[in-house]
C-alpha positions in Angstrom: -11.7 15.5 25.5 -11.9 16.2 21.9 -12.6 13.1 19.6 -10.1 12.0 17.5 -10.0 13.0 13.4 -11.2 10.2 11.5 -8.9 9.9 8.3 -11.2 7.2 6.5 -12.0 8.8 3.3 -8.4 9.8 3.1 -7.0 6.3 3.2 -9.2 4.9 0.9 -7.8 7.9 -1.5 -4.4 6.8 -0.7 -5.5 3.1 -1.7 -6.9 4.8 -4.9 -3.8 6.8 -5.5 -1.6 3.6 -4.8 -3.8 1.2 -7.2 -2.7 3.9 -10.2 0.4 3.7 -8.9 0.7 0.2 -9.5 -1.1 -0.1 -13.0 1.7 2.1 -13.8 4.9 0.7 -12.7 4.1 -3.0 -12.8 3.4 -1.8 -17.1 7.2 -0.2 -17.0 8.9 -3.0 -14.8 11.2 -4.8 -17.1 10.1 -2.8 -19.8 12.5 -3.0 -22.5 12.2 1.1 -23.6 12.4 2.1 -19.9 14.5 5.3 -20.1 17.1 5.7 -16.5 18.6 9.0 -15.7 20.7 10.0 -13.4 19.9 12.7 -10.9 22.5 15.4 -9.5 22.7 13.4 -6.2 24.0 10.7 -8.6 20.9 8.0 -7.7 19.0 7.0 -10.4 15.5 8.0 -11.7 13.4 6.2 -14.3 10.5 7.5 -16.2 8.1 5.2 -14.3 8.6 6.8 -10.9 8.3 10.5 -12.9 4.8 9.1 -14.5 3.9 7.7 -10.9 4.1 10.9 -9.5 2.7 13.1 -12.2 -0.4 10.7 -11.4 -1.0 10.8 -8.1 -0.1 14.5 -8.3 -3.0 15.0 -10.7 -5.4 13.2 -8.5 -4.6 15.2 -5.8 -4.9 18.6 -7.4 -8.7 17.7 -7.8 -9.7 15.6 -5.3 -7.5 17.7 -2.1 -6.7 20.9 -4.2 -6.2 22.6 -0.9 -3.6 20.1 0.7 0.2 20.3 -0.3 2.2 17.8 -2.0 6.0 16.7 -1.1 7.5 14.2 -3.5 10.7 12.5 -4.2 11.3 14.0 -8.2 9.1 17.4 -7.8 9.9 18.6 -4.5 6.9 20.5 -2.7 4.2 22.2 -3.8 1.1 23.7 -1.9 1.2 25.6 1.5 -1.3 23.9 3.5 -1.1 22.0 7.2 -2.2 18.9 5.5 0.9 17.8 3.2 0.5 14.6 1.3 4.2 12.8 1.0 4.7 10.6 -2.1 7.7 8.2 -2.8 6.8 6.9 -6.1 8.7 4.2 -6.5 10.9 3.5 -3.3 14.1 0.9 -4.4 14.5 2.5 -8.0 17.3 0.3 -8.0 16.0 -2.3 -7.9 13.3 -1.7 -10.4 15.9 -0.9 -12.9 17.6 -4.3 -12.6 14.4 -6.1 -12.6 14.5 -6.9 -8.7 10.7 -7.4 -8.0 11.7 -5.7 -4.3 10.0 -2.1 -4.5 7.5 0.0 -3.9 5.3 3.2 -4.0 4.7 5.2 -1.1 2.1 7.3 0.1 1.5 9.6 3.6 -0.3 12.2 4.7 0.8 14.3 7.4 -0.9 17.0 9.3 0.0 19.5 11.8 3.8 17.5 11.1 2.3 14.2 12.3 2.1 11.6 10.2 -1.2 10.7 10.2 -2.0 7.6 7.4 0.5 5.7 5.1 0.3 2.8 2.6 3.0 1.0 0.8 2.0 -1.1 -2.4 4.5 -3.6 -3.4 2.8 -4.9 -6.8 5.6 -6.9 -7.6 5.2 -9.0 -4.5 1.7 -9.0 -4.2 1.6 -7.1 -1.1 0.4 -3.7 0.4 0.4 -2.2 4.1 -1.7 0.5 5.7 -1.9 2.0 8.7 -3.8 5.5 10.3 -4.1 7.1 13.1 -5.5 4.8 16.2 -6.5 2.2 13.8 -3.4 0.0 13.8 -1.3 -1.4 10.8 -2.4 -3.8 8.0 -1.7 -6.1 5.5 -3.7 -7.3 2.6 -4.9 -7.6 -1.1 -8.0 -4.7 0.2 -9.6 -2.4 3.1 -12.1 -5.7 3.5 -9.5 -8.5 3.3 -6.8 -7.6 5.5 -4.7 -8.6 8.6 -3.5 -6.6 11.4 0.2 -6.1 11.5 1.8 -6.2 15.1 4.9 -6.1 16.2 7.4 -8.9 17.7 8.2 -9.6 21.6 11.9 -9.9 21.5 13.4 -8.4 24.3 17.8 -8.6 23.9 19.8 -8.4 21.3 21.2 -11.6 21.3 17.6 -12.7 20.0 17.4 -10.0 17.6 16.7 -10.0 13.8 18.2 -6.8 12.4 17.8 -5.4 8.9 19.8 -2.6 7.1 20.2 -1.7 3.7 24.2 -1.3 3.2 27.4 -0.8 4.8 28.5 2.6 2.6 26.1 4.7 4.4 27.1 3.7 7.3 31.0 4.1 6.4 30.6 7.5 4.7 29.0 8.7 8.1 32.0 7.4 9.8 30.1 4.9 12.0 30.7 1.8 10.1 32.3 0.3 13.4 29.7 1.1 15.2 27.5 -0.8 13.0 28.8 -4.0 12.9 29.7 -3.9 16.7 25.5 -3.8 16.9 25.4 -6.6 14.3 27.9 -8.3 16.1 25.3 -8.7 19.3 22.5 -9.6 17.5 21.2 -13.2 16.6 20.7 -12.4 12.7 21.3 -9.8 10.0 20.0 -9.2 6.4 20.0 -6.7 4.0 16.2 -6.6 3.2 16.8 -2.7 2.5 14.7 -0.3 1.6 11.0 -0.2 2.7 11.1 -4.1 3.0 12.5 -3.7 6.0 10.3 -1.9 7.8 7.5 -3.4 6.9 8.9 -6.9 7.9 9.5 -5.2 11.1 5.6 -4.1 11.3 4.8 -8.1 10.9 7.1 -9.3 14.0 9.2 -11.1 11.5 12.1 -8.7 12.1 13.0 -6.5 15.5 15.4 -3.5 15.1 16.0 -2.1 11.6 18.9 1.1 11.5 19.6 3.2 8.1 22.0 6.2 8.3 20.9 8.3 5.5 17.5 8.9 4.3 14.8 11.6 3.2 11.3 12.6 4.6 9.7 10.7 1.2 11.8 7.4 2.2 10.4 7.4 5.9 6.8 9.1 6.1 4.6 6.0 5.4 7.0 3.6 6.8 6.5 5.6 10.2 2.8 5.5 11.1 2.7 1.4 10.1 5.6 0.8 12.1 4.3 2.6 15.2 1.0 1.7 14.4 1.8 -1.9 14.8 3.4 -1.4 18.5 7.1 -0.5 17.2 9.2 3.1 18.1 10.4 5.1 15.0 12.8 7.4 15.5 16.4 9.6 14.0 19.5 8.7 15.1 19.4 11.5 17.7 16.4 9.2 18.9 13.8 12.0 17.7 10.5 10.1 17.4 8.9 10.9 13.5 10.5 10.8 10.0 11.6 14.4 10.1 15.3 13.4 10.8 17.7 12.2 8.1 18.5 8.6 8.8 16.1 5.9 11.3 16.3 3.2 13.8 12.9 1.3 13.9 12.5 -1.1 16.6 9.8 -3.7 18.2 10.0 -1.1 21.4 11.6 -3.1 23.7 15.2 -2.6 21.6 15.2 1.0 20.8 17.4 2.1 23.7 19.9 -0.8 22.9 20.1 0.1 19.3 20.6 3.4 20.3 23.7 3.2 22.6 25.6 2.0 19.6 24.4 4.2 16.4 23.0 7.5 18.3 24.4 10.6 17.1 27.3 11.9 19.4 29.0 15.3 18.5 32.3 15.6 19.5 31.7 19.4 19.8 29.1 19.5 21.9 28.6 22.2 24.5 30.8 21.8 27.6 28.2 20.6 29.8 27.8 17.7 27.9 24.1 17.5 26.0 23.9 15.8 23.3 21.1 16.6 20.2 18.8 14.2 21.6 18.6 15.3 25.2 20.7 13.1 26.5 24.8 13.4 28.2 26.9 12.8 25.6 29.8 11.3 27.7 26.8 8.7 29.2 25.8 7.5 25.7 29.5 6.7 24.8 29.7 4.9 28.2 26.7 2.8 27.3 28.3 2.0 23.5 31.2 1.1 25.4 29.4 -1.4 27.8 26.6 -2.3 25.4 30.0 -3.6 22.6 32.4 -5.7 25.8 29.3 -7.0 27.9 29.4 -10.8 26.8 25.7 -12.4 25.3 23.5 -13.6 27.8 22.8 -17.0 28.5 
């Protein structure tokens, strides 16, 4: 049985990449000259998360000159099975309004697994890390860290969910569908963004659901949440980032969430399959049952 790849060196460049990150943006954050754009997909873009990833981009082109590079403002460069993934500064939003909730992300995926991630959070004094078979952390440092696992809940009706806002969900057409899932769980709150998922990680929230999103926005948030014992998957329940939108669970919820947001196409193939494998007809039966059956208890 061959031994697994040890990814140590690269993590502690990703902590080295993310500490540059953070000298940078925490200098621009509230900065009064701060310069916003807006991009063609009409989100903004300041000149902090351009700096951020001209950084790590440099660092990368000497220290892994081999490996390829995906980023949020500069697209991909490199041809290589090793394909770093940077988000450098995920809830630009945020920064620009001078909401301290944000943060740069970092991944490395090989062979199209994700294979290490960290999110730095500056702002909040926080960072996360996770690799391959070594589970999911939280700390100030690789020596002072704790592990990240997470929660137990087992129904809905006990669950914490976390999203980031209802227009996604409406543009996509499955705003009802939403709230019906809401509507079944014990508590919901728009931590948004990365926040989310790494609150998940910690236990202290259990199903997490965002309708639209890019590789960038979901490779790092992937290995820490599955790293600490939770399922990360599309809509169309494909397990990895590689989708365009996520449900993130504790596990034990996945298939719930999924009876209510999973992608049906209402021109699928006569027999019935839907993307993810499943019968498309039986996944509409189970939203149906999962929205009338009455709480438990």
């Amino acid at each position: 049985m061959p031994m697994p790849l040890d990814y140590t060196d690269d993590l502690r460049l990703a902590h080295v990449l993310a500490d540059d990150a953070d000298s940078i943006t925490q200098a621009r954050f509230k900065a009064l000259d701060l310069h916003v754009m807006t991009k063609p997909d009409l989100t903004p873009v300041s000149d902090a998360d351009e700096s951020v990833e001209e950084a790590i981009r440099r660092t990368l082109s000497r220290v892994r000159s081999r490996d390829a590079v995906v980023g949020e403002e500069q697209g991909s460069t490199g041809h290589s099975q090793r394909r770093w993934i940077v988000d450098p500064i995920d809830g630009t939003k945020n920064f620009v309004r001078g909401v301290p909730v944000w943060a740069t992300l970092i991944a490395l995926a090989v062979d199209d697994e994700v294979v290490l991630g960290v999110v730095s959070a500056p702002q909040l004094q926080r960072r996360w890390w996770a690799s391959a078979g070594n589970g999911a952390w939280t700390g100030r440092s690789l020596l002072k860290a704790t592990q990240c696992h997470t929660s137990d809940v087992r129904r809905l009706e006990d669950a914490s969910l976390s999203y980031s806002s209802f227009s996604g969900w409406e543009e996509r057409g499955q705003l009802e569908d939403f709230l019906a899932l809401s509507r079944r769980c014990w508590r919901t709150r728009a931590y948004g963004d990365f926040w989310s998922y790494m609150l998940l990680a910690e236990g202290a929230v259990d199903l997490v659901a965002e309708p639209e999103l890019a590789l960038h926005d979901m490779a790092a948030l992937d290995i820490i949440v599955r790293e600490a014992g939770g399922r990360f998957t599309s809509l169309d329940g494909r397990d990895g980032p590689w989708g365009e939108n996520a449900i993130a669970s504790n596990t034990h919820l996945h298939e719930a969430a999924l009876a209510f947001l999973g992608a049906v196409d209402d021109d699928a193939d006569p027999d019935g399959h839907a993307p993810g494998g499943g019968q498309v007809h039986d996944l509409r039966e189970r939203r149906r049952a999962a929205a009338d059956e009455p709480p438990l208890g």
